[in-house]
Structure formats: C-alpha cells, structure tokens
N, CA, C and O of each residue as an XYZ file, in Angstrom:
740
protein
N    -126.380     43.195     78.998
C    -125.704     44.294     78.332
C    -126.209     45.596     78.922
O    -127.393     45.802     79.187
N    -125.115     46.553     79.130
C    -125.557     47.858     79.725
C    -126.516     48.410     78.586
O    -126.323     47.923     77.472
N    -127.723     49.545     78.732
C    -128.347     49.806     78.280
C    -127.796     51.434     77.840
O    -127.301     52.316     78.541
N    -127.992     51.406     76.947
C    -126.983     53.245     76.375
C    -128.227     54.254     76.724
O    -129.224     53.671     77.149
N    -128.297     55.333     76.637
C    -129.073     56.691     76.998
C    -129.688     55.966     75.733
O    -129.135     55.326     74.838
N    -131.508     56.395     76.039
C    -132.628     55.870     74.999
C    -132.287     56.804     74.171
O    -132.494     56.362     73.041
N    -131.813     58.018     74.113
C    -132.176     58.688     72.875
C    -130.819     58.095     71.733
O    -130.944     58.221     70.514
N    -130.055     57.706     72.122
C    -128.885     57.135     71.063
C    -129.542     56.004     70.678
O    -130.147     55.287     71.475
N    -129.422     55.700     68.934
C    -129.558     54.447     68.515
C    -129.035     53.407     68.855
O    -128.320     53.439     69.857
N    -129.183     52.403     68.281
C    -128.592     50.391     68.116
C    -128.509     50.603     66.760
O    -128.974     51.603     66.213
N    -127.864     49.594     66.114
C    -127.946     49.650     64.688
C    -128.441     48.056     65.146
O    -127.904     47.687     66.190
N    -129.212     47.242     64.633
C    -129.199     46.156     65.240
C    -129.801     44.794     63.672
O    -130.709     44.963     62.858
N    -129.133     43.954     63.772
C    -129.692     42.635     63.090
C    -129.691     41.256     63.607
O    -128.631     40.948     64.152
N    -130.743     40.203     63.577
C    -130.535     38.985     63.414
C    -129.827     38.367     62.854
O    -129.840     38.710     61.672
N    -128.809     37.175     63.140
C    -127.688     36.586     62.268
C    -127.921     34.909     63.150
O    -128.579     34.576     64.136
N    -127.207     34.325     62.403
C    -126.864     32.495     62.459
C    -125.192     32.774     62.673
O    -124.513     33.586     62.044
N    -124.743     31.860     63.747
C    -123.276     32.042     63.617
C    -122.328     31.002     63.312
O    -122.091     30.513     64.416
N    -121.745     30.469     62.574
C    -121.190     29.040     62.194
C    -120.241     28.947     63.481
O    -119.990     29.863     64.265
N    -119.813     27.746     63.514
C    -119.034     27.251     64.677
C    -117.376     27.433     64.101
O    -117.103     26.992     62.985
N    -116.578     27.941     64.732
C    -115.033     28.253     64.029
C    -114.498     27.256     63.102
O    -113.961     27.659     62.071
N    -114.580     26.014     63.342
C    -114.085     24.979     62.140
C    -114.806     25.168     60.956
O    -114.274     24.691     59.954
N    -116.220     25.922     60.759
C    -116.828     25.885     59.465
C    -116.381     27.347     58.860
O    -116.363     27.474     57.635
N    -115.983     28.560     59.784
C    -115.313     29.368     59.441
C    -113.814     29.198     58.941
O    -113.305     29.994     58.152
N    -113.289     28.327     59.356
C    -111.811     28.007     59.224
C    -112.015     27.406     57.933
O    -111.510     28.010     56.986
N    -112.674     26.302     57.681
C    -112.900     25.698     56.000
C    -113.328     26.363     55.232
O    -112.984     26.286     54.052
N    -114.223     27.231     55.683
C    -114.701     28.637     54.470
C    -113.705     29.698     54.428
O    -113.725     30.514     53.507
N    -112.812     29.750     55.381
C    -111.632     30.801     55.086
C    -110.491     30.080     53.873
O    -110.064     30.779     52.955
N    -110.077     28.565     54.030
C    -109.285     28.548     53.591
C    -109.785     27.973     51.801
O    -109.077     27.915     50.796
N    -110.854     27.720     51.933
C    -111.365     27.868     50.447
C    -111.781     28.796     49.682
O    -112.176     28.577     48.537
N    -111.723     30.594     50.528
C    -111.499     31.877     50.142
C    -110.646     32.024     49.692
O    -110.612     32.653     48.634
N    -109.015     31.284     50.533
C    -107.481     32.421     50.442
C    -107.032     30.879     48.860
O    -105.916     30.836     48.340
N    -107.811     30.207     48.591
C    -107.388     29.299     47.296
C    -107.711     29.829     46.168
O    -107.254     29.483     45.079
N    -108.503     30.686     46.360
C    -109.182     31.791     45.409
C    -108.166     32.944     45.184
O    -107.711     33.263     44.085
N    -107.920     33.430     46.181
C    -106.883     34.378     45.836
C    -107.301     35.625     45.500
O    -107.184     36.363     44.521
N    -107.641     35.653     46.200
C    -108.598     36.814     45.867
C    -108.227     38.234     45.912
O    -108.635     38.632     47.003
N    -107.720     39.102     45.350
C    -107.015     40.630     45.403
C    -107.998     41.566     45.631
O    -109.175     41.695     45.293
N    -106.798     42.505     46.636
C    -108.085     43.639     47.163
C    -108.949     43.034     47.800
O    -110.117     43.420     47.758
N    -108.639     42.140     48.404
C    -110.211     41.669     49.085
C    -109.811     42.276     51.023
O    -108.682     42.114     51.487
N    -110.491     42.662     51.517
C    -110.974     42.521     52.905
C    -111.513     41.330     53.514
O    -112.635     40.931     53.202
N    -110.604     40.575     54.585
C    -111.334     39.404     55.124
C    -112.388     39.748     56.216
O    -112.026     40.596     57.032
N    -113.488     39.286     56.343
C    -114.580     39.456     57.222
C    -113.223     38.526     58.628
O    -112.470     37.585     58.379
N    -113.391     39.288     60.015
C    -113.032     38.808     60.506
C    -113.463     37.054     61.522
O    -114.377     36.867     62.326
N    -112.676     36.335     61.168
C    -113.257     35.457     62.143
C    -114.408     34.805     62.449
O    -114.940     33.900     61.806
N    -114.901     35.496     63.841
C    -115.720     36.291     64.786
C    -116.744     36.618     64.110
O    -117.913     36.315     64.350
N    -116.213     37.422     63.003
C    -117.885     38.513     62.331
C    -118.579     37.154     61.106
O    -119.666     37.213     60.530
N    -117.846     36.361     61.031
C    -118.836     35.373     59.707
C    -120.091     35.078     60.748
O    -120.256     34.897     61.955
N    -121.218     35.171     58.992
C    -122.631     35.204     59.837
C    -123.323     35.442     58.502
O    -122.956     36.011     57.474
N    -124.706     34.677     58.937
C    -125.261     34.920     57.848
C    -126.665     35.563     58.871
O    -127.301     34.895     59.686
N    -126.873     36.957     58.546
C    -127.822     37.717     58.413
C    -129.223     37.020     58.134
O    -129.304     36.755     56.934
N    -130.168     36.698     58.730
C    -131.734     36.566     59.008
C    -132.150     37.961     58.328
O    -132.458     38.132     57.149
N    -132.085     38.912     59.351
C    -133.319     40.048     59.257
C    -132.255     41.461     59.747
O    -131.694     41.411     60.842
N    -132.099     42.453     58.992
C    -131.053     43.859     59.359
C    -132.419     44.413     60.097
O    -133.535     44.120     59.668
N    -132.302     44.872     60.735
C    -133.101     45.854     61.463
C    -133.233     47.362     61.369
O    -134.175     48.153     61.304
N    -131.687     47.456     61.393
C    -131.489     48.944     61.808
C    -131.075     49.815     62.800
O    -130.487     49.424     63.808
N    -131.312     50.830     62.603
C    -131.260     51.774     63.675
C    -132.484     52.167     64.649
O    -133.440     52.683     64.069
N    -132.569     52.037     65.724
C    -133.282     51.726     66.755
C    -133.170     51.802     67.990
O    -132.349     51.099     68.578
N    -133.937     52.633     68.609
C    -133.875     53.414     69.933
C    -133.992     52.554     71.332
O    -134.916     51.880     71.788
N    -132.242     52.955     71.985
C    -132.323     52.093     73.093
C    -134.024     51.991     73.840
O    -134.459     50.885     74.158
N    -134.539     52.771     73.971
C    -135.749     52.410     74.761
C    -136.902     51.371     73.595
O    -138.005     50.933     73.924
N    -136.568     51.284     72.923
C    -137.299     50.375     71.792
C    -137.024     49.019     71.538
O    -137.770     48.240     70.943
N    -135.084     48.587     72.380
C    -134.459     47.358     71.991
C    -135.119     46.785     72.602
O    -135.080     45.707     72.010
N    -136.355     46.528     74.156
C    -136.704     45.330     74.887
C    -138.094     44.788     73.682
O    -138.485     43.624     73.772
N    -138.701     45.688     72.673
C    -139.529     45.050     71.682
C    -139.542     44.435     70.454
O    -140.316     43.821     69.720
N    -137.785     45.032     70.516
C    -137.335     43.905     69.200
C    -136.998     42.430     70.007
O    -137.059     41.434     69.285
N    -136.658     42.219     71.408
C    -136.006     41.249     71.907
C    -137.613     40.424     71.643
O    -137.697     39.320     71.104
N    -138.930     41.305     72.197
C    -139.591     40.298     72.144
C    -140.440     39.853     70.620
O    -141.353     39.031     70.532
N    -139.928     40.532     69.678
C    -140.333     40.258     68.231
C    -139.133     38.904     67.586
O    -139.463     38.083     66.730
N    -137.718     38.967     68.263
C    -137.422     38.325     67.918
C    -137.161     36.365     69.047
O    -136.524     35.322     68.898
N    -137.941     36.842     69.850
C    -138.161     36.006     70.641
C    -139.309     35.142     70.214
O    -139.115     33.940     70.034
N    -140.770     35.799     70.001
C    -141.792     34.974     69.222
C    -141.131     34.651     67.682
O    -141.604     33.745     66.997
N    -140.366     35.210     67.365
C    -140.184     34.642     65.687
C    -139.483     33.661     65.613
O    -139.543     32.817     64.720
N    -138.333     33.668     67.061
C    -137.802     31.819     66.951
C    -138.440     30.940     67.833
O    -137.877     29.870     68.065
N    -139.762     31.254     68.492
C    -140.714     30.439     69.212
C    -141.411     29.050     68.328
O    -142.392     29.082     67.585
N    -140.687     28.047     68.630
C    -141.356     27.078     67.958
C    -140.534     26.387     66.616
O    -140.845     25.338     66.054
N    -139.492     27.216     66.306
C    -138.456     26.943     65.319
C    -137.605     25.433     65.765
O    -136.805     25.433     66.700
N    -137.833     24.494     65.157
C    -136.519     23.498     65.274
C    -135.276     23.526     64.546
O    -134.997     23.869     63.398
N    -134.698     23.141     65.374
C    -133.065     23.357     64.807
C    -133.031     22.584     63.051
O    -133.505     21.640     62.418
N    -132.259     23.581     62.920
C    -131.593     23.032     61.258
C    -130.449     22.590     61.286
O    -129.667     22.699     62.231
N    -130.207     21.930     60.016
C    -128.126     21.925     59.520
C    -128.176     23.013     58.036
O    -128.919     22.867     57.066
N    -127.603     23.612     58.154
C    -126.945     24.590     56.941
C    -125.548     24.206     56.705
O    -124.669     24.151     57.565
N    -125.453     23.995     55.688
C    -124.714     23.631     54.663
C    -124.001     24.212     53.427
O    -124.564     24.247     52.332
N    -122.807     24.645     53.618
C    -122.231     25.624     52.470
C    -122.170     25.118     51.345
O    -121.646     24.005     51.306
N    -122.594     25.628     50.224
C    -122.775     25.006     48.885
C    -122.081     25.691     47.626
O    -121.874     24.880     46.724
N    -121.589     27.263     47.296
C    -120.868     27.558     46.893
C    -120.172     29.257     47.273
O    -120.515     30.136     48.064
N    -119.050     29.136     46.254
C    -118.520     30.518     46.829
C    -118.934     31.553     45.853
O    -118.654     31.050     44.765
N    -119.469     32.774     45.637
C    -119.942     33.371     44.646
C    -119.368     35.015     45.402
O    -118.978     35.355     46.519
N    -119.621     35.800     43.899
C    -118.986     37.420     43.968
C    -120.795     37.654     44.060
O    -121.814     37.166     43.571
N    -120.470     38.517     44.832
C    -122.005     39.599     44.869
C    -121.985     41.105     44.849
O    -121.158     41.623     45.600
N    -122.855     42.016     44.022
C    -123.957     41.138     43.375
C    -123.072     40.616     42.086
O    -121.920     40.732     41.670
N    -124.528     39.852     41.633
C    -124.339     38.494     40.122
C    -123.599     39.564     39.074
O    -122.541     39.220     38.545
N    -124.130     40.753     38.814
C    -124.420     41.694     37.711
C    -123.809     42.845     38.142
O    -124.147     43.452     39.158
N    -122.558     43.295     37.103
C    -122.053     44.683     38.020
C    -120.782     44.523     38.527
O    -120.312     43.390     38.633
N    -120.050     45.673     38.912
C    -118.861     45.141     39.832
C    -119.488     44.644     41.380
O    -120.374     45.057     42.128
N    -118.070     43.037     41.404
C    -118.532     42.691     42.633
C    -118.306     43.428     43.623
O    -117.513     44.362     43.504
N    -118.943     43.179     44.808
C    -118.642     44.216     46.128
C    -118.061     43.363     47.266
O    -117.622     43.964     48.247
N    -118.011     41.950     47.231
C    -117.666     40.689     48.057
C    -117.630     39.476     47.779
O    -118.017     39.184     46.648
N    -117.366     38.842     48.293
C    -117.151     36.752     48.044
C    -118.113     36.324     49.167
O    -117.913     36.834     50.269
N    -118.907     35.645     49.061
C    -119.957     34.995     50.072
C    -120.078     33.282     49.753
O    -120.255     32.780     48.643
N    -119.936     32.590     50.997
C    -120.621     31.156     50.834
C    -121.931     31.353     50.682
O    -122.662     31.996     51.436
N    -122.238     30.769     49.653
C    -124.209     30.519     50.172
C    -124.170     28.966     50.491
O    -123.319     28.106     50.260
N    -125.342     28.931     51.073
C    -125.747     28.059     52.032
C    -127.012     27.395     51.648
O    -127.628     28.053     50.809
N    -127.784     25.917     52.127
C    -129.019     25.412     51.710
C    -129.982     25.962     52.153
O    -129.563     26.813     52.937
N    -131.163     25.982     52.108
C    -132.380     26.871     52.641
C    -132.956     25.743     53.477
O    -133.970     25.422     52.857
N    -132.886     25.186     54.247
C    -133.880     24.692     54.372
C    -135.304     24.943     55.119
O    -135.124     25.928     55.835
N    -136.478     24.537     55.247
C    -137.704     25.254     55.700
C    -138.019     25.826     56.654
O    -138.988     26.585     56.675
N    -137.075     25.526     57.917
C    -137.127     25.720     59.448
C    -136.363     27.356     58.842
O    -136.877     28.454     59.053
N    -135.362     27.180     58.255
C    -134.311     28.765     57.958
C    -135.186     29.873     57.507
O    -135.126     31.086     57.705
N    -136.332     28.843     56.597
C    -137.254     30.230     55.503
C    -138.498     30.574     56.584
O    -139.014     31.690     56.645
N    -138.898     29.433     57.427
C    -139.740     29.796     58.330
C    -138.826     31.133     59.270
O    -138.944     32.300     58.896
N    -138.429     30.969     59.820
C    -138.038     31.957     60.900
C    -137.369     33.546     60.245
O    -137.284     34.711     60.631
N    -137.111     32.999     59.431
C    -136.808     34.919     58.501
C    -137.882     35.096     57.748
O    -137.861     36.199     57.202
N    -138.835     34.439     57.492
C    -140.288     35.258     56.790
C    -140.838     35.750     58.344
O    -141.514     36.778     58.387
N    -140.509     34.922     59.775
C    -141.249     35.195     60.697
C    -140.738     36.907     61.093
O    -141.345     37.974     61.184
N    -139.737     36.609     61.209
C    -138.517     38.503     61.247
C    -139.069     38.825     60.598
O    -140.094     39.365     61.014
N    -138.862     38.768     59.106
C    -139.404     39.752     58.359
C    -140.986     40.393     58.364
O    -141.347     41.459     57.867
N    -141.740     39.466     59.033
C    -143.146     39.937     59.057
C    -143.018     40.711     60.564
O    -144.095     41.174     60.939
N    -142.258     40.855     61.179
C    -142.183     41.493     62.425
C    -141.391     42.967     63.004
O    -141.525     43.751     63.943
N    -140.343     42.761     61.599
C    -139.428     43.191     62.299
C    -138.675     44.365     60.413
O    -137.851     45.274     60.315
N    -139.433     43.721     59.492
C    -139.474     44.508     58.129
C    -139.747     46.004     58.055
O    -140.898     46.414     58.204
N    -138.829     46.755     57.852
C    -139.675     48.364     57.833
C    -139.881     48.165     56.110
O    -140.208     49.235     55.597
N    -139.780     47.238     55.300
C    -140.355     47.618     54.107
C    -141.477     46.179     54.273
O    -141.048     45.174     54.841
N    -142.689     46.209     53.809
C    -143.526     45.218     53.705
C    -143.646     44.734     51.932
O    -143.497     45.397     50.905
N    -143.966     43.337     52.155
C    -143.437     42.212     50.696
C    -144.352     41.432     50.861
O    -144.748     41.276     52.016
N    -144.944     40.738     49.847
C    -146.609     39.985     49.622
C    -145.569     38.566     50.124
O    -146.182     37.606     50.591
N    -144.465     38.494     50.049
C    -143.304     36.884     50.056
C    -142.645     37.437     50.926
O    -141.709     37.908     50.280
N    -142.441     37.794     52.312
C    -141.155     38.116     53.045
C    -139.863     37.212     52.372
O    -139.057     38.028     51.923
N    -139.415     35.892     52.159
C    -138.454     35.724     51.720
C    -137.788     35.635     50.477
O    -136.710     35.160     50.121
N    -138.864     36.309     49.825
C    -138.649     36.148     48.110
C    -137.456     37.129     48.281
O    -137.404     37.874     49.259
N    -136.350     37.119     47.169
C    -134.939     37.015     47.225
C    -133.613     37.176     48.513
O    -132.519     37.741     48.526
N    -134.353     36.402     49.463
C    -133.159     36.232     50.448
C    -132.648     34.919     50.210
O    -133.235     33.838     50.271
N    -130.916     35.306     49.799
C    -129.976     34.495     49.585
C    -129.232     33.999     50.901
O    -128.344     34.646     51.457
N    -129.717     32.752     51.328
C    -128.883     32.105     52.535
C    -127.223     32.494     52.100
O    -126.700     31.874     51.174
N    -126.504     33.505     52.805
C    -125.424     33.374     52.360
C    -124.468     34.106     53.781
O    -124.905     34.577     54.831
N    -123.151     33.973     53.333
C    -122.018     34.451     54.584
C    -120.957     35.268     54.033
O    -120.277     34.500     53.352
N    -120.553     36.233     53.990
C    -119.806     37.360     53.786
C    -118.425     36.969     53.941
O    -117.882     37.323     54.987
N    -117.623     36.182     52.942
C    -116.379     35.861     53.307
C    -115.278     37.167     53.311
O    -114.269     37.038     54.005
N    -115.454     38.278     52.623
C    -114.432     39.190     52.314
C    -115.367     40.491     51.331
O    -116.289     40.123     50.602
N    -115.061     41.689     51.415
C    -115.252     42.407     50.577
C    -114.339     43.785     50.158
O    -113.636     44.595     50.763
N    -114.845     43.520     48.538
C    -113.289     44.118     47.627
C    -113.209     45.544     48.298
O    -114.086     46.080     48.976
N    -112.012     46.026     47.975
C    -111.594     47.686     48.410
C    -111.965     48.250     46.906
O    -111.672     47.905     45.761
N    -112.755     49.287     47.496
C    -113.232     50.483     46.532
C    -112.204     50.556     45.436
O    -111.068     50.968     45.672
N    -112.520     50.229     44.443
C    -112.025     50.456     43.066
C    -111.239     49.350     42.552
O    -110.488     49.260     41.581
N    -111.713     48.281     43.721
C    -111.339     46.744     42.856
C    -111.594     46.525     41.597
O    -111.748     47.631     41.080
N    -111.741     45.582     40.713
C    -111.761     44.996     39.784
C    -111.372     43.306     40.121
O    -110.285     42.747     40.266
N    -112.483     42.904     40.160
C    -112.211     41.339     40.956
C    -113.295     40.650     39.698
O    -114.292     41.142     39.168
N    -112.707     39.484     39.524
C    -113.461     38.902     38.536
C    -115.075     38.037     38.936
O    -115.445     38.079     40.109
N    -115.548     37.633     38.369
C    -116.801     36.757     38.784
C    -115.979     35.693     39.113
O    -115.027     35.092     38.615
N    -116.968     35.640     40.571
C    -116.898     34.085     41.413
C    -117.762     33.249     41.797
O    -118.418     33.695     42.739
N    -118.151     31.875     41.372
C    -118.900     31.090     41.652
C    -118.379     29.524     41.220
O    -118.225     28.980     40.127
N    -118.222     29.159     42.363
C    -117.764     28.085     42.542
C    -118.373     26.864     43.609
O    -118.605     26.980     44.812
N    -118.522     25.826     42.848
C    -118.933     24.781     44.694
C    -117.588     24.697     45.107
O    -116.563     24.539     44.444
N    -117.841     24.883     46.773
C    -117.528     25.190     48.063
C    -117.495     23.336     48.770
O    -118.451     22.662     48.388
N    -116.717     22.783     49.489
C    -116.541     21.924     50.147
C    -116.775     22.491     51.846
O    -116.030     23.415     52.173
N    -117.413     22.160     52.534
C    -117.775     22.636     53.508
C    -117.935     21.941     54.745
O    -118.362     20.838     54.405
N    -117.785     21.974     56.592
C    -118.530     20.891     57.089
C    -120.285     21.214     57.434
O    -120.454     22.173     58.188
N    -121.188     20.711     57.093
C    -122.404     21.333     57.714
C    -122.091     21.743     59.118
O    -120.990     21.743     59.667
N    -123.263     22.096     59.606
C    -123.307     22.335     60.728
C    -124.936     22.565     61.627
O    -125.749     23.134     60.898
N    -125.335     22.315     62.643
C    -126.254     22.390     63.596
C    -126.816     23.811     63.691
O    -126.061     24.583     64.283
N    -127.836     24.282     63.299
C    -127.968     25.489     63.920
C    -129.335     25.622     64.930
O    -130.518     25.490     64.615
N    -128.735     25.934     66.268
C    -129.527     25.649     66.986
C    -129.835     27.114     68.095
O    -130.520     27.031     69.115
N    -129.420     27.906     67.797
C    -129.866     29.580     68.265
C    -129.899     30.224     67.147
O    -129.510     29.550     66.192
N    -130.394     31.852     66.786
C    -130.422     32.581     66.704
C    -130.127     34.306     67.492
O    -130.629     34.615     68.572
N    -129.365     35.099     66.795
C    -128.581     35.869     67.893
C    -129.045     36.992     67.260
O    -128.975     37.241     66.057
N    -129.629     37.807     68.332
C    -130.124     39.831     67.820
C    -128.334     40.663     67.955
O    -127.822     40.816     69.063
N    -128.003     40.867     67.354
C    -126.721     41.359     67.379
C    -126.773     42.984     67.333
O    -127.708     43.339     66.614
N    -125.993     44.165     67.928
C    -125.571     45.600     67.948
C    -124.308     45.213     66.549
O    -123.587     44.236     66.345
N    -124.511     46.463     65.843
C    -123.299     46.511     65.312
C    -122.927     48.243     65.125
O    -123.741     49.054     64.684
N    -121.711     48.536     65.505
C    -121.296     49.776     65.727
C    -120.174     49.683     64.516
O    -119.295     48.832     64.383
N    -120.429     50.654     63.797
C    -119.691     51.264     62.400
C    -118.441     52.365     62.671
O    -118.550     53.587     62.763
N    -117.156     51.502     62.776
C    -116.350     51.904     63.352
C    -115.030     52.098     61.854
O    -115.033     51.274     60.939
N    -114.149     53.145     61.875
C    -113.199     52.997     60.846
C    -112.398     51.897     60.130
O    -112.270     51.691     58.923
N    -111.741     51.048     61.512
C    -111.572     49.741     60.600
C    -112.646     48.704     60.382
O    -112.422     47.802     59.575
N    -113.605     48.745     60.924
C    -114.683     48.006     60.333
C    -116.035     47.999     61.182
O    -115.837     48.891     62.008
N    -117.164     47.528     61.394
C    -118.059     47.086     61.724
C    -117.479     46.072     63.304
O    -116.871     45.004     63.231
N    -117.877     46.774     64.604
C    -117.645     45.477     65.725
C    -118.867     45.232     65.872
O    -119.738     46.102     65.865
N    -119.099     43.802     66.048
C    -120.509     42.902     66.241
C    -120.685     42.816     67.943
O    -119.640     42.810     68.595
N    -121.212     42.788     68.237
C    -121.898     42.604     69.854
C    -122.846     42.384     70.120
O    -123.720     43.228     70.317
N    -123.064     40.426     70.269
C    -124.504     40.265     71.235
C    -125.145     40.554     72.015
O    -124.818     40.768     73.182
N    -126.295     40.632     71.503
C    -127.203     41.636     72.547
C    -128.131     40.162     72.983
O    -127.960     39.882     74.170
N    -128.730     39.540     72.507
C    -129.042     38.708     73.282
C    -129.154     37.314     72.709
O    -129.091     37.505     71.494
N    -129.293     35.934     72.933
C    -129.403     34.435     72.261
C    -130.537     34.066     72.150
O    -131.189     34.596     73.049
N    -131.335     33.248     71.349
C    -132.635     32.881     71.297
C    -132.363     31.635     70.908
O    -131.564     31.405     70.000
N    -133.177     30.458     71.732
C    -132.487     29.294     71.460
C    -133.802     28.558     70.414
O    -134.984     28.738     70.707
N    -133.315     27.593     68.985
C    -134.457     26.869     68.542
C    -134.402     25.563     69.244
O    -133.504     25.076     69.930
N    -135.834     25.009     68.836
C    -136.108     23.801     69.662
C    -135.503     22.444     69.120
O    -135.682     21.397     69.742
C-alpha cells in the first residue's frame, strides 16, 4: 500500500473477515427480520472488530504492523460461529443488528494480546466486555426499531488470518482497506 504524507492520519483497526457464504446466510437471516430504517453493512465491510485503534500517523503505521504482528504470533486458528442476532446496545434506543459469535480462547487470546498493545485506554481484563460480534445493519437517525435477539442459524467458519484494516469516513459510508494480513498458525 502507498504510504500517505506522515503528517496525515490512518484511522486504523484489527478485524476477522467471514468468508461471503457466511455473509450471505447472515444477510438473509437479517432481511427475515425486516428490519426498517435499517442501513445494510455492505457485503465486503462484515467483520468483526478485534481491537479499533484509531487515528494514527502514517509514519507510526510500520509499529502498529509490528504490534499487530507479535499479537497474532503464535495464535492457532479458530472456528467462530454465529449464535444470535441482537439490537445494540441491550438498553436504550438501538443503534444496529449484529450476529454475535462464540468466543473461543484462541479469539480472547489474541484481542487481550491487541488490547495490551495496541489499547490507548488501559483495563486490569483487556477483554472484559468485548462482545464477539458483526455489524449486520445500522438504524437511520431517528429510528425506532424494536429489540432484537434472536438465535441465528449460521455456517461456522475457519478463521485463520487476522487483518490491520484503514478505514476512511466517507459520506455514504465508511470504505475499508487492507493494509496488511497476519496469518494464525
């Protein structure tokens, strides 16, 4: 990836990316919902978020590559598994529909590892309330969408990289752009 003038930011996060058939089954157990006012996450952009980073100075991105390079050093691959569809947050008007997903230990290992690396807020539990979850849609300002939580039929899936992603905050939405792959073992 071309490198931008150091003094302009990255907005940058870690994410897991499902393979299109597990996006395609989580889309069409969204549009059964029916969901009004909703915004579909495109495609492409489903992902479930590890570690947000931020904003962060091109001359600074080669030390997140290597923070997030030791944090999937040694990681073996998982299967994640969609388990239900829920409005977030629990309490409040919702702001989106998300699959959540199983945790399993290899997932909590490698985002407590981000988070101890890569956290600008520090936590005695790096993963104490991170919700394995995927951003199916979120409501338009001044929705009124009811509570959602439902089990989700899903196919698992392999997860066997981790990806440092750019994301540029653009009018119709957020474009995602890999910045680089980190493969688990």
């Amino acid at each position: 990836m071309p490198r931008p003038p150091a003094n302009l930011p990255l907005r940058l996060f870690v994410a897991v990316y499902p393979p299109a058939e597990v996006t395609a089954a989580l889309g069409g157990a969204l549009a059964a919902l029916e969901p009004a006012e909703c915004r579909m996450t495109p495609a492409e952009q489903v992902h479930m978020t590890l570690q947000f980073i931020g904003d962060v100075r091109a001359r600074d991105v080669e030390g997140v590559v290597e923070s997030v390079s030791r944090s999937a050093a040694g990681v073996r691959r998982f299967e994640l598994r969609p388990e239900r569809l829920i409005s977030i947050p629990a309490k409040g008007p919702a702001r989106l529909i998300a699959a959540t997903m199983n945790a399993p230990g290899e997932l909590l290992e490698i985002t407590r590892r981000l988070a101890q690396r890569l956290s600008r807020t520090r936590r005695a539990d790096p993963v104490e309330g991170f919700l394995p979850h995927m951003t199916l849609c979120r409501f338009r300002e001044g929705a009124r969408p009811g509570f959602v939580d439902v089990p989700v039929e899903g196919p698992a899936f392999e997860v066997n990289e981790v990806v440092l992603v750019k994301s540029a905050l653009r009018p119709g939405g957020a474009v995602h752009t890999g910045v680089e792959r980190f493969g688990l073992e």
